[in-house]
C-alpha positions in Angstrom: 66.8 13.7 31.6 67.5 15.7 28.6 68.0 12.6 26.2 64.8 11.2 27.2 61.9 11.6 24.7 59.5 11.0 26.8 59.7 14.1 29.1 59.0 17.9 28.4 60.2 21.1 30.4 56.9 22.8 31.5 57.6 26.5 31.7 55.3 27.2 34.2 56.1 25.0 37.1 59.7 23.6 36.7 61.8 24.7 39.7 63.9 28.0 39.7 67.2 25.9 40.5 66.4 23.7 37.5 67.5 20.4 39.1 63.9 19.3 39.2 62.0 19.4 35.8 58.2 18.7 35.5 57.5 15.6 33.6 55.0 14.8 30.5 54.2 11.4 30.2 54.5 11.3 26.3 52.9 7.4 26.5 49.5 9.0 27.4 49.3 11.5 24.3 50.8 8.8 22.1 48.5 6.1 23.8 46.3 5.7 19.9 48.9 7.1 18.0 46.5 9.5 15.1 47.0 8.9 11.9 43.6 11.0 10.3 41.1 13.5 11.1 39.0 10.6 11.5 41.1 7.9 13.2 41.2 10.6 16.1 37.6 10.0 16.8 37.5 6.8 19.0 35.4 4.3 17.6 31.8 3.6 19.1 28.8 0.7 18.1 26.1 2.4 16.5 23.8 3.6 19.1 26.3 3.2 22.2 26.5 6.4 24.5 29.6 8.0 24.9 30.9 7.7 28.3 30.6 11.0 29.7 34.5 11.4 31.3 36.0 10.5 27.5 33.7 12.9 25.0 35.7 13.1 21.6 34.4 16.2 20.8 34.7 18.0 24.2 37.9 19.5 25.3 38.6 19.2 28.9 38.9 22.9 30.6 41.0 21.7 33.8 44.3 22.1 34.8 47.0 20.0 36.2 48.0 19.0 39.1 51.7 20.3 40.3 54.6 17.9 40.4 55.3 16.8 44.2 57.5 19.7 45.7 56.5 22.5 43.4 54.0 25.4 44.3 50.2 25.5 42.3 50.3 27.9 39.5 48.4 30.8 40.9 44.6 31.0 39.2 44.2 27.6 38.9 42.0 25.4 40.1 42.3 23.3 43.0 42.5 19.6 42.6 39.4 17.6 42.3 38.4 14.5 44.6 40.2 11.4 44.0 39.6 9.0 41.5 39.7 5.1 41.7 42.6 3.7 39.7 42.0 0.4 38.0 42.3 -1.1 34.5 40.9 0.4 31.1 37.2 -0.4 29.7 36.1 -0.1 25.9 35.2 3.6 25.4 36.7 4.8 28.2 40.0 6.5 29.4 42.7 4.7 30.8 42.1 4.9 34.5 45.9 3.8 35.8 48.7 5.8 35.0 51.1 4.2 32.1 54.7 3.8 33.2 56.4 6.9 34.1 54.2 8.6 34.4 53.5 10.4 37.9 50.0 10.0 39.5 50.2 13.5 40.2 50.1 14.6 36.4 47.6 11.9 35.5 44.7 13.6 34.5 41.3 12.2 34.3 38.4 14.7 32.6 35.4 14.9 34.2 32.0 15.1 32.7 30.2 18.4 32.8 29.1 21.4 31.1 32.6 23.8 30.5 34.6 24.6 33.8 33.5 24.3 37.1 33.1 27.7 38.8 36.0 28.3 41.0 35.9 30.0 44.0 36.6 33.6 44.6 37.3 36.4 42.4 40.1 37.6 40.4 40.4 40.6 38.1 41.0 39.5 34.5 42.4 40.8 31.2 39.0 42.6 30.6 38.7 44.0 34.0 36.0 41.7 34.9 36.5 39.9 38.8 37.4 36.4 38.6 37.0 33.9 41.2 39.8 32.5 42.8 40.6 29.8 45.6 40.3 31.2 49.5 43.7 30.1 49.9 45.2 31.7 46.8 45.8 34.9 45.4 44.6 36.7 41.6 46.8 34.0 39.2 47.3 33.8 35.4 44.3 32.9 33.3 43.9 29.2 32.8 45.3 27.6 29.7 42.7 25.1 27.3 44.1 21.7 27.7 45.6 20.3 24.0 42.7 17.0 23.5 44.8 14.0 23.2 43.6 11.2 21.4 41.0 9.1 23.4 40.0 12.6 24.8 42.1 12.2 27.6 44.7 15.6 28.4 47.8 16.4 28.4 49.0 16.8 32.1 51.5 19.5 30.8 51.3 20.3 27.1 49.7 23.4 26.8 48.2 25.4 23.6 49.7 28.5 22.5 45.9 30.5 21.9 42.9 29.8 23.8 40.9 29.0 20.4 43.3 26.4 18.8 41.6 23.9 20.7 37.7 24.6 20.0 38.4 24.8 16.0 40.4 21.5 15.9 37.3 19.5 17.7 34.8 21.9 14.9 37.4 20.4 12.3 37.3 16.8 13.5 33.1 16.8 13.6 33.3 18.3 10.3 34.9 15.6 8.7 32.8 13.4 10.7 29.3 14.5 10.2 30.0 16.5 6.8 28.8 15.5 3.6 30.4 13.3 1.4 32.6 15.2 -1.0 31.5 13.1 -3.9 27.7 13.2 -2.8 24.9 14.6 -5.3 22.0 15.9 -4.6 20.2 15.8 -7.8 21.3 12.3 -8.5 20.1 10.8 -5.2 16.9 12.5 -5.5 16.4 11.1 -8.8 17.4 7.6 -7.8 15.1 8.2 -4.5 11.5 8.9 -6.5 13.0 6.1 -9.1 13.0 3.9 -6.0 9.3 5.7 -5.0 7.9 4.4 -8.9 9.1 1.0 -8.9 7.4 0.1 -5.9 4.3 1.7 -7.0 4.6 -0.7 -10.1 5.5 -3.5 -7.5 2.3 -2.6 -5.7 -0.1 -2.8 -8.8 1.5 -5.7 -9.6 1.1 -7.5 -6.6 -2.3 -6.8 -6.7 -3.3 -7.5 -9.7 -1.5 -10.9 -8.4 -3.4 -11.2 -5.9 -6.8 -10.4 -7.2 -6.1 -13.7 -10.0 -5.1 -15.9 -7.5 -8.0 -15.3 -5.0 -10.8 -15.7 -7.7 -8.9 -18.4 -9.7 -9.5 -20.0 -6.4 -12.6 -18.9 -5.7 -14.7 -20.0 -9.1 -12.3 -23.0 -9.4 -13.7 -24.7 -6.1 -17.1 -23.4 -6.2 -17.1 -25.2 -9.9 -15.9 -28.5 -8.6 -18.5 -27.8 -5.4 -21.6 -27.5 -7.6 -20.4 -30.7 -10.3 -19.4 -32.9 -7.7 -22.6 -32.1 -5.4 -25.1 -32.3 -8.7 -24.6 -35.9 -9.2 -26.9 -38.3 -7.8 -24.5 -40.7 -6.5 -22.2 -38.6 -5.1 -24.5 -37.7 -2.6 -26.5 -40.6 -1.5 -22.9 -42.6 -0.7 -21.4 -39.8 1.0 -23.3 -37.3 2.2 -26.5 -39.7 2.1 -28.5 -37.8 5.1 -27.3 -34.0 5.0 -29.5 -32.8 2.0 -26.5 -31.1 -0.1 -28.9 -30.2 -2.7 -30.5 -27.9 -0.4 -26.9 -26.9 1.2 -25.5 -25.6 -2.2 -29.1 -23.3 -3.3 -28.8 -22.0 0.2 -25.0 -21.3 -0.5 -25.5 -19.6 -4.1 -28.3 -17.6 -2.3 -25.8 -16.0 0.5 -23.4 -15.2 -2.8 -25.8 -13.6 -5.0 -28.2 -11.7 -2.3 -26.3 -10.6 0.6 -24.0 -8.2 -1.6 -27.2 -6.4 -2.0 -27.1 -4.7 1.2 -23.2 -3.7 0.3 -23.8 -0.5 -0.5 -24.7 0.2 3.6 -21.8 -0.4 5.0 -18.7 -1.1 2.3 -17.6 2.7 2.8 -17.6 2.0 6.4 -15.4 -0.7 6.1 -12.8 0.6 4.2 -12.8 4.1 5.5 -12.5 1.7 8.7 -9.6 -0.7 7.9 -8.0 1.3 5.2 -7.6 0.5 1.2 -4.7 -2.0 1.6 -6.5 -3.9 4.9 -10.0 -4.3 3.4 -8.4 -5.8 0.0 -6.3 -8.2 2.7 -9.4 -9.0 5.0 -11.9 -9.6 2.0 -9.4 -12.1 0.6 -9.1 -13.9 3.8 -12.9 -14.5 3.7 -12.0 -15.9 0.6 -9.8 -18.2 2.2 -12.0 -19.1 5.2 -14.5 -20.3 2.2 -12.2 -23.0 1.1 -11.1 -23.9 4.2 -15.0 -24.8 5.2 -14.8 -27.6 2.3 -13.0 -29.4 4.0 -16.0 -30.0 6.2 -18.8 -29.9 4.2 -21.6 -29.3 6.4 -24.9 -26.5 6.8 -22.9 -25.0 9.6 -19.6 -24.6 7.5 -20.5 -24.2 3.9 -23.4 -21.7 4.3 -21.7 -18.5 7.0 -18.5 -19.3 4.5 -20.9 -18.4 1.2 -22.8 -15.2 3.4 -19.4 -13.7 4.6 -18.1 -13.6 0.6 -21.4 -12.1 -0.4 -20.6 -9.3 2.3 -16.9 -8.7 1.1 -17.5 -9.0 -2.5 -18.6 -5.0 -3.3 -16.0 -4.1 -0.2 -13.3 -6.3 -1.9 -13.6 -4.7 -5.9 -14.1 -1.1 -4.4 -11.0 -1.1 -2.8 -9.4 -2.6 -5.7 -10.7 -0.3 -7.8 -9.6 2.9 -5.5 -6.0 1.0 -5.0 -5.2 0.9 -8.8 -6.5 3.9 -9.4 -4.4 5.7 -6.4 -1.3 3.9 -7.5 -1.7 5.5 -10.8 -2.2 9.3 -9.0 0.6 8.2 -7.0 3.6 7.3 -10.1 2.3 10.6 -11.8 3.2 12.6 -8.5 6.5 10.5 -8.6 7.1 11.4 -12.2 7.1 15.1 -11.5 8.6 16.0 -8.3 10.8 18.4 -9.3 10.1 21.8 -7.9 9.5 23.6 -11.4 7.9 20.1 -12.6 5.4 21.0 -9.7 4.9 24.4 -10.8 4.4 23.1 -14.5 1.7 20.3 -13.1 -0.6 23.2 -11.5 -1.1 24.8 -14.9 -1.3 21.1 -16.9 -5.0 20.4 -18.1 -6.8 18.1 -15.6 -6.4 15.1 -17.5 -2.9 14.8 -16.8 -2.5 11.4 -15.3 -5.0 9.7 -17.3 -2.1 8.1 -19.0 -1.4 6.3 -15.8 -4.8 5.2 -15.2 -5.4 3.9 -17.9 -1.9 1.6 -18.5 -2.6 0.2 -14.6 -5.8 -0.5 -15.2 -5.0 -2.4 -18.2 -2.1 -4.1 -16.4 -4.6 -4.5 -13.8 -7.6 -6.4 -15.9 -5.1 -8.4 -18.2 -4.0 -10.3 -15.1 -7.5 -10.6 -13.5 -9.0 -12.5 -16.3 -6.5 -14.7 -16.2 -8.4 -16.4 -13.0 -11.1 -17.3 -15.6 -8.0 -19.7 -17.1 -6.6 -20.8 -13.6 -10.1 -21.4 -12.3 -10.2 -24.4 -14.7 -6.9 -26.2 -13.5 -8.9 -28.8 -10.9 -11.7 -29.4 -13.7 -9.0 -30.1 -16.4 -6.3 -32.3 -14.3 -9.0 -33.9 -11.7 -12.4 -34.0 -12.3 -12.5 -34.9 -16.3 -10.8 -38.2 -15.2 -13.9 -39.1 -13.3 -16.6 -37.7 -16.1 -18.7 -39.3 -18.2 -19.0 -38.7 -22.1 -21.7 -36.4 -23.3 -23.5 -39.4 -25.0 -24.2 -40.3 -21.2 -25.1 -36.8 -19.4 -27.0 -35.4 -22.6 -29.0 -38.5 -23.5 -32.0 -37.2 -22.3 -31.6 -33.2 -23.5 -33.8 -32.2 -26.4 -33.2 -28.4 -27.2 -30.4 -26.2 -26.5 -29.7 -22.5 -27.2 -32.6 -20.0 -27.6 -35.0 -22.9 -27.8 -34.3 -24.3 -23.7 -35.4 -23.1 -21.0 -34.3 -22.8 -17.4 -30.8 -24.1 -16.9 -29.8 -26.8 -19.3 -32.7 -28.9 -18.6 -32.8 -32.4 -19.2 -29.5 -33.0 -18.0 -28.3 -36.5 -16.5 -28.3 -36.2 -13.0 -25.4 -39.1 -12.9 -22.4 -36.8 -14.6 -19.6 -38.8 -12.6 -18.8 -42.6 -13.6 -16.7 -42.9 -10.2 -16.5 -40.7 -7.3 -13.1 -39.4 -6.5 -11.2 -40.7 -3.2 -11.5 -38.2 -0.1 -7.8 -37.8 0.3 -7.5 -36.8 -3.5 -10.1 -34.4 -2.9 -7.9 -32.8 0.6 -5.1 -32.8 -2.0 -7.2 -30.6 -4.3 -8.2 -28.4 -1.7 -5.3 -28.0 -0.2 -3.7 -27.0 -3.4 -6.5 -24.3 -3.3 -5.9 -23.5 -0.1 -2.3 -22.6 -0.2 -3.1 -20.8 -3.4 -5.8 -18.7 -1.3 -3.2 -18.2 1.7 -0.3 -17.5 -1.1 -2.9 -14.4 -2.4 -3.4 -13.3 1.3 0.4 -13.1 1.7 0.7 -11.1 -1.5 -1.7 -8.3 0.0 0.2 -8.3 3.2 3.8 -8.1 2.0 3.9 -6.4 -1.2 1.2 -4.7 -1.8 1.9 -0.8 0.3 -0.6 1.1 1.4 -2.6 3.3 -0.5 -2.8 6.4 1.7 -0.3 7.6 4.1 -1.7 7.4 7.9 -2.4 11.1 8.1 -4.5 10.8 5.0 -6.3 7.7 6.3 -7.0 8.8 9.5 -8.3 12.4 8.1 -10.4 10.4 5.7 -12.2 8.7 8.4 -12.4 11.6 10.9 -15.0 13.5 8.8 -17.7 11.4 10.8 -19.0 7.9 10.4 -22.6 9.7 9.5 -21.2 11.3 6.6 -19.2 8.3 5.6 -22.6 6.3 5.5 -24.3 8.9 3.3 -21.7 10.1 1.3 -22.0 7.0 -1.4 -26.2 8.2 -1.7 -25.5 11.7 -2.1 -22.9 11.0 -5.3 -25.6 9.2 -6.8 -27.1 13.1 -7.8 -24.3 14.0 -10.0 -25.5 13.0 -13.4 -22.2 11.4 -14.8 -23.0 8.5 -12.2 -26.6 8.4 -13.1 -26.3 7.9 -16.9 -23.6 5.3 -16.4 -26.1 3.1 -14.1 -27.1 1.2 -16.8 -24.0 0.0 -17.9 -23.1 -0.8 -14.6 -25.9 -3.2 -14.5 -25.0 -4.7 -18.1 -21.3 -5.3 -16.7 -23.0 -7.4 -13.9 -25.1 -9.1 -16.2 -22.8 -10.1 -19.1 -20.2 -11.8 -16.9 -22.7 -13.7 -15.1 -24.2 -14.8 -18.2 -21.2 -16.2 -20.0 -20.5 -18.5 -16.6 -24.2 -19.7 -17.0 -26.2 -19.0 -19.8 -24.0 -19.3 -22.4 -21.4 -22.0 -21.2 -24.1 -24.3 -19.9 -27.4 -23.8 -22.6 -24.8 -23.3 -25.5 -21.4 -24.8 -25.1 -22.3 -27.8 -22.6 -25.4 -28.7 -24.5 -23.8 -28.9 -27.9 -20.3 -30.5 -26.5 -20.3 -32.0 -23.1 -19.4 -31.4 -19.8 -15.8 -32.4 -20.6 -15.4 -29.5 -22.8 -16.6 -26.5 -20.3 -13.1 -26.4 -18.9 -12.2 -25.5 -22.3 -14.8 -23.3 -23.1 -14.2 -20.9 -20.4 -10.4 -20.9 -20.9 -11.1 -19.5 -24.2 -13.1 -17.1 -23.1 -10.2 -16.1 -19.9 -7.9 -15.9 -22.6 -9.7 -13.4 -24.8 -10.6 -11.7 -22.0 -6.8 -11.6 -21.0 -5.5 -10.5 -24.2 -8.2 -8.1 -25.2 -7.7 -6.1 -22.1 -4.8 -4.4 -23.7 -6.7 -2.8 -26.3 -7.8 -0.2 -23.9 -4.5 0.9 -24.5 -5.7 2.8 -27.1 -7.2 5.3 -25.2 -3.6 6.7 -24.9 -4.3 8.3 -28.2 -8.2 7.4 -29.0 -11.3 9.0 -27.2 -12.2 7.2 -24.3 -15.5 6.6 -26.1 -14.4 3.8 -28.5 -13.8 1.3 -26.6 -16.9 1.0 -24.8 -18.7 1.3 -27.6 -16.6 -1.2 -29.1 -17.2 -3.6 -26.7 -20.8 -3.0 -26.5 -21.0 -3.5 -30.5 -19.1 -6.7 -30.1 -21.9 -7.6 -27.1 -24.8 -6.7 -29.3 -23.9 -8.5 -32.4 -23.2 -12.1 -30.5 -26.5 -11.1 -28.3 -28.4 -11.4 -31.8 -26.3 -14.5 -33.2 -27.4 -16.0 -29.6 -30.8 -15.0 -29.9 -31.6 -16.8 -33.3 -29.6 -19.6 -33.4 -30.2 -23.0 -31.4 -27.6 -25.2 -31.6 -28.3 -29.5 -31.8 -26.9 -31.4 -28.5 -24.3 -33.8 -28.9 -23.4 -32.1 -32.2 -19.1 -31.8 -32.1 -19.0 -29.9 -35.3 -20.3 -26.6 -33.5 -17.4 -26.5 -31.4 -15.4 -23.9 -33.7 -18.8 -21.5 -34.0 -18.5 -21.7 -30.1 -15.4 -21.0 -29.4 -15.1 -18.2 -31.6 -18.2 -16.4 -29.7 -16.6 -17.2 -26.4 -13.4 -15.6 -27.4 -15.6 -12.4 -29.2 -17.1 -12.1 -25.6 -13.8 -12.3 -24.0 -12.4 -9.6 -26.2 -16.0 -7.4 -25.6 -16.2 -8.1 -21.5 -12.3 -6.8 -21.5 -13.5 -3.3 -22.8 -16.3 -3.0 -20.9 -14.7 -4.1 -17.4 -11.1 -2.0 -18.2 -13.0 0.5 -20.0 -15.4 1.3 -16.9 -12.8 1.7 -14.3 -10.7 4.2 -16.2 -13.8 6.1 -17.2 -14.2 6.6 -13.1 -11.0 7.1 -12.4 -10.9 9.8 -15.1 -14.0 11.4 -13.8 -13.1 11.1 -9.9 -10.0 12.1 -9.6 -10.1 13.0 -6.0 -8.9 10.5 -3.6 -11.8 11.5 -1.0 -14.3 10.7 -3.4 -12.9 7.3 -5.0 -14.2 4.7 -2.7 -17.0 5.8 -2.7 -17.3 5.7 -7.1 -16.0 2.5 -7.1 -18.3 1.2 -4.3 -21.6 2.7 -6.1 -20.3 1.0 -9.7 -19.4 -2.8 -8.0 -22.7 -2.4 -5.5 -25.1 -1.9 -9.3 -22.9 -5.1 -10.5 -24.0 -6.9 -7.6 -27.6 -5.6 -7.7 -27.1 -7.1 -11.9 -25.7 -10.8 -10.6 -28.7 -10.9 -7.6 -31.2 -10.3 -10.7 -29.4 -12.8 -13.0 -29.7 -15.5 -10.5 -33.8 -14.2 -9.7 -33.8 -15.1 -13.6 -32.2 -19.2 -13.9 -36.0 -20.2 -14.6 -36.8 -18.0 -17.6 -36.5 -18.8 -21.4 -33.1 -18.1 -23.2 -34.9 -15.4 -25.3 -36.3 -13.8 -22.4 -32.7 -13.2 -21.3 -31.0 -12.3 -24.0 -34.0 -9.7 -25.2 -33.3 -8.1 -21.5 -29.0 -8.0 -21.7 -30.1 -6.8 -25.0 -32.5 -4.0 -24.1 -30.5 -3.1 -20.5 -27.2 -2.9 -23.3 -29.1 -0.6 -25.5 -30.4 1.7 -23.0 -26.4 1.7 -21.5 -24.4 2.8 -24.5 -27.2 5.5 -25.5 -27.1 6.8 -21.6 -23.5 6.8 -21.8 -23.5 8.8 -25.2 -25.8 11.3 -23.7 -23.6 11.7 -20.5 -20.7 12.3 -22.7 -22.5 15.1 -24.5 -23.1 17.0 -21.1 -19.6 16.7 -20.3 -18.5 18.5 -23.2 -20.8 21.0 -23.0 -19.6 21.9 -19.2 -23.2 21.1 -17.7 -22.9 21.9 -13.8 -22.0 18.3 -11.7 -23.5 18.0 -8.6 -21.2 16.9 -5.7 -21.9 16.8 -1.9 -19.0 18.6 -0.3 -16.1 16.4 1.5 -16.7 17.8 5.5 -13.0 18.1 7.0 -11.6 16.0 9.2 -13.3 16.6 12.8 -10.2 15.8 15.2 -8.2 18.7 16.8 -5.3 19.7 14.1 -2.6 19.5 16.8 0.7 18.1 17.0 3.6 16.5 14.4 1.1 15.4 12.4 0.2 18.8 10.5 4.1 20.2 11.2 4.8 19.8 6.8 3.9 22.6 4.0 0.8 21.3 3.2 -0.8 21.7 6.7 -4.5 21.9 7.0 -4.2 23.6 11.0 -7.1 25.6 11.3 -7.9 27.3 14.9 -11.0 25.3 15.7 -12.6 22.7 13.9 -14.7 24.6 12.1 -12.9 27.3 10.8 -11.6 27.2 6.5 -14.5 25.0 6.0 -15.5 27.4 3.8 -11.6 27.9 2.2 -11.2 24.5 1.9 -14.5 24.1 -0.4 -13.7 26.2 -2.4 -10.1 24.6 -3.5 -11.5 21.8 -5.6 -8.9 19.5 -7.0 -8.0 20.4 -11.0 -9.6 17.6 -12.6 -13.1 18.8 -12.1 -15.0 21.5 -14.8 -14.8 25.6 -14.3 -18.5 24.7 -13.4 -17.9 21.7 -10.5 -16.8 24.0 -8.1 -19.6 26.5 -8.5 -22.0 24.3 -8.7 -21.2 23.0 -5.0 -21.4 26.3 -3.7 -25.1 25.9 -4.7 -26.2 22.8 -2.9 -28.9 22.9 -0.9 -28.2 24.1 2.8 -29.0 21.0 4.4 -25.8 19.7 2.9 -23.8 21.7 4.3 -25.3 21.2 7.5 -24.6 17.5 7.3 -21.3 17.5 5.8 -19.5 20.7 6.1 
C-alpha cells in the first residue's frame, strides 16, 4: 500500500496495529486537475445559478465519514442521510464514487449556511460548551475541509490552520471579481463621455435628417397636388364629379388656420408625449398626409391637411427645444470632470452658447435643403408633361408690383398630357417611403431629450400650469419686443413660396422654371446658414440685422420694379434675388433660434419659448394666406413696415438687456408627485418632506444664465402667481 500514489495515511483514524490504513481517493482531488487561480473556479453560462451542493466559493465545514472498522473521531459530527448515487451533471459534483475510492469516504457537501449545529455540548479551547452527539463524548475540535477543485472535499486531507481555507476562497474571488490590473480609470471615463458626445452629434444629426426629409416631402407633394389639380383637364377626365377645386382651398384652409389654435394645447402635447415622441408623432401625420393621396377624396385629403395644421407649431417647438438641449447636453459632456464642474459654476452664463449656436447652424443648413429636395418630382416628373410659357402665360398682362392677386391671368390648361395613374403611385410612393424613412430616423437615432425622471417631473407640475405657462412668458419683455420679428419670419418664407416665385419668377419665365427658382433659393438658404457661425466671435446682433438689411433692400427692388411676362432675359436679375433671400431667410431663421436658446437657457422653460415663437409664425402664414387677393405693393409695403418695426424692437430689447432691466418670469411650480423611491436616491435629489415644502428654496436657485436681477424680480410677482404655480 505504500507504493501507491493514490492513498494517504490519515493520522487521526488509521488503526493502532497499523495493518489497516485509511484511504484518500487522490482521483477525487485530482478530478479538474488546477492549473490557475482562475481555472479553479468551475466554469458557469452567464446568468446560470450555482447548484447549491457544489459552491466554488464556499468551503464545506463537514467531516468525514470513518473507514469501515474504525471508531468516529470523537467531536465530530455524525453522518448525514444518504445520498442517491448516479452519474455527474454539468455544474455539479460527481455523485458516484471514482474507482477506489470507498463509499464511505465519498463526500458529498451539502448546501447551507456554515455548519449544522450539532447536538450536545462540549467545552472548547475558549471554555465555551460545545455540543456534542448523545452518543459521544467532548472530542477534538473539527478540522476545515481543504476545497478541492469542483468544490467537492477531501474525505481525508486535512488543513494544518483553521483559516488557510477561508483566505484561499478570498484569494480565488479576488482574482475573479478584481479589477483588471491594466484597467484605467481616467481613460475609460474619458472614452465613456467621448462615447456620451458623439451620440449627441448623432442625435442632432439625425434630426436635422429627419426634419429635411419630412418637409422635402411635404412641399414636394403638396406642389405637385396644387399643379396637377389646377389644370382644367386634369380634373374634368378624372376626377370629373368630386369638385377638386373646392377640395384643395378647403385643404390650404386646414394648413394655414388650424395652427392658429396651437398655442392651446402644443405644451400639452409635448409635456405629454415627451420631446423625442412629439417630433416622431408630428412626422407621422406627415406621413398619414401622403398616404391620403393615394385616394384623393373630401374624406381623405381634407382630416390629412387639418391634422398637419395641428402638429405643425407642436412639430418646430419640439425641434427647437431638441437642438437646443442637445447643445446644453455636449457642453455638460465636455466638462464632467469634477474640478471642470467646479470651474463651470463660476463660468459667465453664456457658456454653452458656443454649442448652440454650431447645432443650430448644423441644424438649419440641413433643413433648407428640403426647399432643394422638395423640387425632385417637379424636375424629373411633372416638367415632362408641361407646357411652354408661350402657352400658360398667353393671356397674363402684368407681373411684379403691377399684378394683383395671385398671378392672374394664368392659363388654366398648364398640362399638355396628364400623367398615367400608376406613374403617379410610383411618385408617391417614392414619397412615401421617404416620409416613413424620416419617421424611422426619429425613432432609431434620434435619443431622447430628457431623461425619464426629468420628463415625468416636467409634466407633474400640473396640466393647469402647463396650459398657462406659455401666456404668462409672454410678460417678460425680451419675448415681447421680439414678436414682431417672429411675425416677419412667418411672413417672408411664405412670401418667397408665393409672392415672389409665382408674380415674379413664374410670370417672367414659366412654370418650367419654378423648380429651379426655388432650388436656388434652398441652396442659398443652405449655404448661408453657416454664416451664423460668426456669432462665435461677432455680437449676436449682426446677423439679424444682416439679414434684415438684405430683406429690406430686395423688399424695395421688389416694390419698384415690374418685370415683362415671357421675357427670358430676366432670369439672371431673378435668380440673384432668390439666392439674396436665401442667404437673408438663413440669418433670420438660425439667427432666431440661437437668440432663444441664449436667452432661455432653462430646460423647464424651452418648450414653452419655442412654442410662443413657431405659434406667432403661424399666426404670420394664417395672415399671408387672408392676403392672396391684395395688390403686390400692398404686400410688400406691410413685410416692409412689420420688418421695420422688428429690427427696431429688437434693437430696443437689446438695450434693456445690457442695462440689466428686471425680466419678468412666472415661477416653474415643482413637480406635485410624492418624492419617494429610487428615483430621487442620486446627489442631485429634490426629496422634500411633503409636496409643498423648498418651494420657496427651490425659487430662489435660478439657473446661471439669467441677470443678478431675474431672480429678484420673480420674488416680486404678483401673489396670484404663486398661488397658481408655486
Amino acid at each position: 500500500m505504500g507504493d501507491r500514489q493514490d492513498v494517504l495515511p490519515l493520522p487521526h483514524c488509521h488503526d493502532p496495529s497499523g495493518a489497516v490504513p485509511c484511504i484518500s481517493p487522490l482521483s477525487c482531488r485530482n478530478h479538474h486537475p488546477p492549473k490557475s487561480p482562475i481555472s479553479r473556479i468551475p466554469r458557469y453560462r452567464l446568468g446560470q445559478v450555482l447548484p447549491r451542493r457544489c459552491h466554488p466559493f464556499r468551503p464545506a465545514q463537514q467531516s468525514p465519514r470513518p473507514a469501515p472498522g474504525h471508531p468516529a473521531v470523537p467531536g465530530t459530527r455524525a453522518p448525514s442521510r444518504p445520498q442517491l448515487w448516479g452519474g455527474t451533471r454539468a455544474g455539479t459534483c460527481p455523485t458516484t464514487p471514482p474507482l477506489g475510492c470507498p463509499p464511505a469516504l465519498w463526500h458529498i457537501p451539502r448546501s447551507g449556511k456554515g455548519k449544522r449545529k450539532q447536538q450536545g455540548a462540549a467545552p472548547s479551547a475558549t471554555g465555551t460548551p460545545r455540543r456534542q452527539h448523545p452518543s459521544r463524548g467532548p472530542g477534538l475540535p473539527e478540522a476545515p475541509m481543504e476545497k478541492d477543485v469542483d468544490g467537492c472535499q477531501d474525505g481525508a486531507k486535512t488543513l494544518p490552520s483553521t483559516g488557510l481555507g477561508t483566505e484561499g476562497a478570498e484569494t480565488q474571488l479576488d482574482d475573479f471579481v478584481g479589477a483588471h490590473p491594466d484597467y484605467n480609470e481616467e481613460e475609460e471615463e474619458q472614452k465613456y463621455f467621448r462615447r456620451k458626445r458623439l451620440g449627441v452629434i448623432k442625435n442632432v444629426v439625425a434630426a436635422s435628417l429627419a426634419g429635411t426629409l419630412t418637409y422635402s416631402v411635404y412641399l414636394g407633394l403638396l406642389q405637385m397636388q396644387l399643379i396637377l389639380h389646377y389644370d382644367e383637364t386634369y380634373r374634368e377626365v378624372k376626377y370629373s364629379n368630386i369638385r377638386l377645386e373646392d377640395i384643395d382651398h378647403k385643404v390650404l384652409m386646414g394648413i394655414n388656420v388650424t395652427p392658429v389654435a396651437a398655442l392651446l394645447y402644443t405644451p400639452i402635447f409635448i409635456r405629454f408625449f415627451g420631446t423625442k415622441w412629439a417630433m416622431f408623432l408630428a412626422v407621422g401625420i406627415y406621413a398619414l398626409f401622403v398616404s391620403s393621396n393615394y385616394w384623393e377624396r373630401y374624406y381623405t385629403l381634407v382630416p390629412s391637411a387639418v391634422a398637419i395644421g395641428m402638429v405643425i407649431v407642436p412639430l418646430w417647438a419640439s425641434m427647437g427645444t431638441y437642438i437646443t438641449r442637445m447643445a446644453q447636453k455636449y457642453y455638460e459632456y465636455v466638462n464632467y470632470k469634477e474640478e471642470q464642474e467646479k470651474e463651470r459654476q463660476r463660468r459667465p452664463r453664456d457658456a454653452c452658447n458656443a454649442y448652440i449656436i454650431v447645432f443650430q447652424t448644423v441644424f438649419y443648413s440641413c433643413f433648407h435643403l428640403s426647399f432643394v429636395c422638395a423640387q425632385m418630382p417637379m424636375v424629373f416628373f411633372l416638367n415632362n408633361y408641361l407646357y411652354q410659357l408661350n402657352h400658360t402665360l398667353f393671356a397674363v398682362k402684368h407681373c411684379g408690383t403691377l399684378s394683383h392677386g395671385t398671378l392672374p391671368g394664368f392659363n388654366k390648361t398648364v398640362l399638355q398630357s396628364l400623367p398615367r395613374s400608376v406613374s403617379l403611385i410610383i411618385v408617391e410612393s417614392a414619397l412615401m417611403a421617404a416620409a416613413f424613412l424620416a419617421m424611422l430616423v426619429v425613432l432609431v437615432l434620434c435619443g431622447a431629450a430628457y431623461r425619464p425622471m426629468e420628463e415625468i417631473d416636467m409634466r407633474s407640475i400640473g396640466w393647469g400650469n402647463i396650459f398657462q405657462l406659455p401666456f404668462k412668458h409672454m410678460r417678460d419683455y425680451r419675448l415681447r419686443h421680439l414678436f414682431p420679428l417672429f411675425i416677419y419670419s412667418g411672413f417672408e418664407v411664405l412670401f418667397v413660396c408665393t409672392g415672389f416665385s409665382l408674380n415674379y419668377g413664374v410670370c417672367a419665365l414659366g412654370l418650367e422654371r419654378l423648380a429651379y427658382l426655388l432650388m436656388a433659393y434652398g441652396f442659398s438658404a443652405s449655404a448661408c446658414s453657416s454664416l451664423a457661425l460668426c456669432m462665435l466671435c461677432l455680437r449676436r446682433q449682426i446677423p439679424l440685422l444682416a439679414g434684415a438689411f438684405i430683406h429690406a433692400a430686395l423688399l424695395v427692388t421688389l416694390f419698384c420694379w415690374a418685370p415683362e411676362p415671357r421675357y427670358l432675359a430676366q432670369a439672371p436679375l431673378l435668380y440673384s434675388i432668390a439666392v439674396l433671400w436665401g442667404a437673408g431667410s438663413a440669418l433670420n431663421k438660425t439667427g432666431i433660434s440661437i437668440l432663444l436658446g441664449m436667452l432661455y437657457k432653462k430646460k423647464e422653460r424651452q418648450d414653452f419659448i419655442f412654442t410662443i415663437y413657431h405659434w406667432w409664425q403661424a399666426l404670420a402664414i394664417f395672415t399671408v394666406y387672408l392676403w392672396s387677393g391684395l395688390p403686390m405693393k400692398a404686400k410688400l409695403s406691410i413685410m416692409l413696415l412689420t420688418l421695420v418695426v422688428a429690427v427696431g424692437t429688437y434693437l430696443w430689447m437689446e438695450r434693456k438687456v445690457v442695462q440689466n432691466m428686471e425680466v419678468r418670469l412666472p415661477r416653474i411650480p415643482r413637480p406635485r408627485h410624492k418624492t419617494r423611491g429610487y428615483r430621487y436616491l442620486e446627489d442631485n435629489s429634490d426629496e422634500t418632506g411633503s409636496d409643498g415644502d423648498g418651494d420657496k428654496e427651490d425659487n430662489d436657485k435660478e439657473d446661471n444664465d439669467r441677470h443678478p436681477t431675474e431672480a429678484a424680480s420673480e420674488d416680486e410677482l404678483p401673489k396670484e402667481d404663486g398661488e397658481q404655480l408655486g
